[in-house]
PyMOL CGO cylinders between C-alpha atoms (Angstrom):
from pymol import cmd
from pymol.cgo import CYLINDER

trace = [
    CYLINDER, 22.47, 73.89, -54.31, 22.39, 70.18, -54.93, 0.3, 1, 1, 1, 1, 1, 1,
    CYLINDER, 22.39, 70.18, -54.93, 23.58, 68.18, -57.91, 0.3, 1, 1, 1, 1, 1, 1,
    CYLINDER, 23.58, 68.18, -57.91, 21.35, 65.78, -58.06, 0.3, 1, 1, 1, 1, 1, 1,
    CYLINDER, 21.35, 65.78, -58.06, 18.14, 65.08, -56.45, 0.3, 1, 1, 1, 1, 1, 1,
    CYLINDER, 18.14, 65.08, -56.45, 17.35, 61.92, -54.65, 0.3, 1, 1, 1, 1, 1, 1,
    CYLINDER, 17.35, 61.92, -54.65, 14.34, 59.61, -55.83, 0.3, 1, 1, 1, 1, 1, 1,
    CYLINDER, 14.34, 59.61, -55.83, 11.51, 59.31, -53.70, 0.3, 1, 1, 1, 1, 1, 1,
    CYLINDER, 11.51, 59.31, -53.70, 9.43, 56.32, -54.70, 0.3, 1, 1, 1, 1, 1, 1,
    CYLINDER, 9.43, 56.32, -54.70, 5.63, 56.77, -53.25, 0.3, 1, 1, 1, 1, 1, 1,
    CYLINDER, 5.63, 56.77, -53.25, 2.32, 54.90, -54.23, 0.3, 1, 1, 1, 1, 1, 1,
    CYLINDER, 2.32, 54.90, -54.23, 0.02, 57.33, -52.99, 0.3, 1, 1, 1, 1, 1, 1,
    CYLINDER, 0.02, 57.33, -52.99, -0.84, 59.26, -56.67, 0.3, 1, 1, 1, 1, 1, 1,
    CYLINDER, -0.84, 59.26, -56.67, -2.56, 61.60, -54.80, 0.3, 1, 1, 1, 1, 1, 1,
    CYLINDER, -2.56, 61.60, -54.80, 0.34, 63.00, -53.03, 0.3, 1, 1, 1, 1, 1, 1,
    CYLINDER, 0.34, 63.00, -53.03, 2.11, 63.07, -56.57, 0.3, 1, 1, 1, 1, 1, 1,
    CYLINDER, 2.11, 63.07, -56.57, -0.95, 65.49, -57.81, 0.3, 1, 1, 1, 1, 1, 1,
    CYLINDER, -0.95, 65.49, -57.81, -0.77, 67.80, -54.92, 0.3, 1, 1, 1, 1, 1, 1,
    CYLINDER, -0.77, 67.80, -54.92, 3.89, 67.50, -55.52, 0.3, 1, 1, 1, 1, 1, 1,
    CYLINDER, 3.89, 67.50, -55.52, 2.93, 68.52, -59.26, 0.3, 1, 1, 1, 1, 1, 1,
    CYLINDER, 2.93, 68.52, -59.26, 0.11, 71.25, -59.08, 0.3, 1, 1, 1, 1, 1, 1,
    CYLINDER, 0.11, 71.25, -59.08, 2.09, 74.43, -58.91, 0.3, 1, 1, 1, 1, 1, 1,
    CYLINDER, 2.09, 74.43, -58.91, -1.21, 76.36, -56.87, 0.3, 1, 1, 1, 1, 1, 1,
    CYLINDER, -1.21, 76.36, -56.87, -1.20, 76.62, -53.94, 0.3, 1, 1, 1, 1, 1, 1,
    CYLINDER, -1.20, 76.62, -53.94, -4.92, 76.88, -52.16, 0.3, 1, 1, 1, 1, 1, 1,
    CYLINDER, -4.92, 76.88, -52.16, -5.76, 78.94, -49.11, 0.3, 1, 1, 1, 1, 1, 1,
    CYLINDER, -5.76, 78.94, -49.11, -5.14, 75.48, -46.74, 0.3, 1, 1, 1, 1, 1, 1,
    CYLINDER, -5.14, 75.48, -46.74, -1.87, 74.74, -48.17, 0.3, 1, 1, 1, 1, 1, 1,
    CYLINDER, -1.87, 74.74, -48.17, 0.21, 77.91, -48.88, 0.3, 1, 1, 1, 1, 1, 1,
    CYLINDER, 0.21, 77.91, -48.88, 2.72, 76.86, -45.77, 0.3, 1, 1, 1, 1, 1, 1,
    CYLINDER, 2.72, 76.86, -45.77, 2.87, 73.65, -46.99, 0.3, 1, 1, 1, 1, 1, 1,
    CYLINDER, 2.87, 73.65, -46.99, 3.35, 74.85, -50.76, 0.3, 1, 1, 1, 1, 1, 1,
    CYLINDER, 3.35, 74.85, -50.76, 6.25, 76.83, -49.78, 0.3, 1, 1, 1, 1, 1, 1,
    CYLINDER, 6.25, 76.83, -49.78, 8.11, 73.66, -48.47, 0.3, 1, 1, 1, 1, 1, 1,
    CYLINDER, 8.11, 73.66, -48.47, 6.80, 71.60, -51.28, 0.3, 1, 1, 1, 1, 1, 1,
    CYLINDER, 6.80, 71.60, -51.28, 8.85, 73.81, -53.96, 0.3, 1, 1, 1, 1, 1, 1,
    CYLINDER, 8.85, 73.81, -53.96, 11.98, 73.48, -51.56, 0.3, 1, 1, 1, 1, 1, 1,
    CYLINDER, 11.98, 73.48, -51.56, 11.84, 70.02, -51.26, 0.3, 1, 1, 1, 1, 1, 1,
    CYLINDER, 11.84, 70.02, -51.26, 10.73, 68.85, -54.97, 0.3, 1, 1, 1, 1, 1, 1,
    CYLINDER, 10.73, 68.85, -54.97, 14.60, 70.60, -55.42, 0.3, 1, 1, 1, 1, 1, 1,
    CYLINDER, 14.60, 70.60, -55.42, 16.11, 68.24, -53.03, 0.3, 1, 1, 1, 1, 1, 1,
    CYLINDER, 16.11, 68.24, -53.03, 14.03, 64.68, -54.20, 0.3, 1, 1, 1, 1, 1, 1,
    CYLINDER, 14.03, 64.68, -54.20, 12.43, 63.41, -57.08, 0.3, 1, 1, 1, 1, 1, 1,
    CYLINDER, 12.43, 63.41, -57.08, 8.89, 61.79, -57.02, 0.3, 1, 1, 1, 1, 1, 1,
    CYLINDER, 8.89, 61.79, -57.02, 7.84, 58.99, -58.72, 0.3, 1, 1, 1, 1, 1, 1,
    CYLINDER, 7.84, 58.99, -58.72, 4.87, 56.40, -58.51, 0.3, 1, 1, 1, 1, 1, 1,
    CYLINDER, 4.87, 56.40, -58.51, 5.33, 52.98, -58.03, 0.3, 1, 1, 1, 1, 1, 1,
    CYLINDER, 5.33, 52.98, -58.03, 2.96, 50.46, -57.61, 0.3, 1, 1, 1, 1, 1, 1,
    CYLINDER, 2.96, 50.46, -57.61, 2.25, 48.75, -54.01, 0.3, 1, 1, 1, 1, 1, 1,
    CYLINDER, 2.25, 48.75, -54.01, 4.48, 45.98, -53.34, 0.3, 1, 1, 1, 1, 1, 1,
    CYLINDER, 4.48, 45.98, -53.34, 7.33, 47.22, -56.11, 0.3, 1, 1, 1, 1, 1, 1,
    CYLINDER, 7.33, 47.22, -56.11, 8.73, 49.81, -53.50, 0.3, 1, 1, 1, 1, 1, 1,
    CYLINDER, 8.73, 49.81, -53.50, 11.54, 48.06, -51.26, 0.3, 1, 1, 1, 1, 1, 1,
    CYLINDER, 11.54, 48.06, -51.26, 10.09, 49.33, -48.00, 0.3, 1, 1, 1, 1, 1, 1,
    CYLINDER, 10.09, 49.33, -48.00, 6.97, 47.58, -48.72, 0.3, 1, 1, 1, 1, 1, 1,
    CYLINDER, 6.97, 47.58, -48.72, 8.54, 44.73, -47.43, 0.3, 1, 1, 1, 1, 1, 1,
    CYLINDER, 8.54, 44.73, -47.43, 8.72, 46.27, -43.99, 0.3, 1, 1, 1, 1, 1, 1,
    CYLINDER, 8.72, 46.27, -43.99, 5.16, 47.73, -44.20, 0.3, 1, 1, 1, 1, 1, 1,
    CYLINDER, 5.16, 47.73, -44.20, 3.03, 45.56, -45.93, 0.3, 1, 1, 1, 1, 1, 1,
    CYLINDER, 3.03, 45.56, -45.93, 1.97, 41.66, -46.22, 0.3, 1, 1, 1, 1, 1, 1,
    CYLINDER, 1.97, 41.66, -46.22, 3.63, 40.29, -49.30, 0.3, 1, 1, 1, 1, 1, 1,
    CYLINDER, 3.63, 40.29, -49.30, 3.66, 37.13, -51.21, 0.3, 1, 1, 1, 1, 1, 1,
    CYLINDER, 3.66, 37.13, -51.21, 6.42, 34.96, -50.63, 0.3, 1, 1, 1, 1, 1, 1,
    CYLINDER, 6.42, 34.96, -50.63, 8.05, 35.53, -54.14, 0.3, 1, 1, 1, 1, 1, 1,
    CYLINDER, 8.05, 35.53, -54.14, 7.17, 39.39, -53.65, 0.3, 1, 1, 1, 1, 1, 1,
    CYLINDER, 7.17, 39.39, -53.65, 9.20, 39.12, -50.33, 0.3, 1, 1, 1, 1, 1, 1,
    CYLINDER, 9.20, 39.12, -50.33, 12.06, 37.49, -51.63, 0.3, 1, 1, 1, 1, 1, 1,
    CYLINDER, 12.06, 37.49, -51.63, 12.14, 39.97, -54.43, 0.3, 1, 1, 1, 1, 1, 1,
    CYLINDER, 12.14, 39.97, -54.43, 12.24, 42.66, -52.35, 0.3, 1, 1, 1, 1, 1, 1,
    CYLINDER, 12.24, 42.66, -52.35, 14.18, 40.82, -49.92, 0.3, 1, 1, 1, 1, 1, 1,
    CYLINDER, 14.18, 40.82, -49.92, 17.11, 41.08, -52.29, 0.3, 1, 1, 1, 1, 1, 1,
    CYLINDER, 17.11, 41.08, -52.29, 16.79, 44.12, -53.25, 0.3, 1, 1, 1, 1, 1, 1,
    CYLINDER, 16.79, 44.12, -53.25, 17.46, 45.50, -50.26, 0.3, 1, 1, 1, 1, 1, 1,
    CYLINDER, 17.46, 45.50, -50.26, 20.54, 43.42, -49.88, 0.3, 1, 1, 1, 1, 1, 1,
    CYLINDER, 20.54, 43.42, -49.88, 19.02, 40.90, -46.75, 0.3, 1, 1, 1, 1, 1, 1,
    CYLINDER, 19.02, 40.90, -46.75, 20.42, 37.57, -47.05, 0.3, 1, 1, 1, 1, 1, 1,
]
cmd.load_cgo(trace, "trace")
């Protein structure tokens, strides 16, 4: 169906668990259904808090964190 999947870059390692576990419990079997469709369409991986380029939008920052990020998503 797709080539390639996409990278999703999270910091929550908890949501990362629940991505990997391959049960499903009695709360989540909707959700685990999705889960196995999208873990075909992205690819999770952790990164730490302030290292993800959105962080820059979400989070206070450091002024050399900020510019780093800053460039990295390309705003001059």
């Amino acid at each position: 169906m797709f080539e390639e999947s996409m990278p999703l870059r999270v910091n929550y390692q908890a949501a990362l668990k629940q991505l990997d576990d391959e049960r499903a419990s009695a709360k989540a079997k909707q959700i685990d259904v999705r889960i196995k469709f999208v873990t075909k369409i992205i690819r999770p991986e952790y990164r730490e808090t302030g290292s993800i380029p959105a962080d820059i939008l979400t989070k206070p920052l450091a002024v050399p964190k900020w510019d780093t990020l800053r460039q990295v998503i390309r705003v001059n």
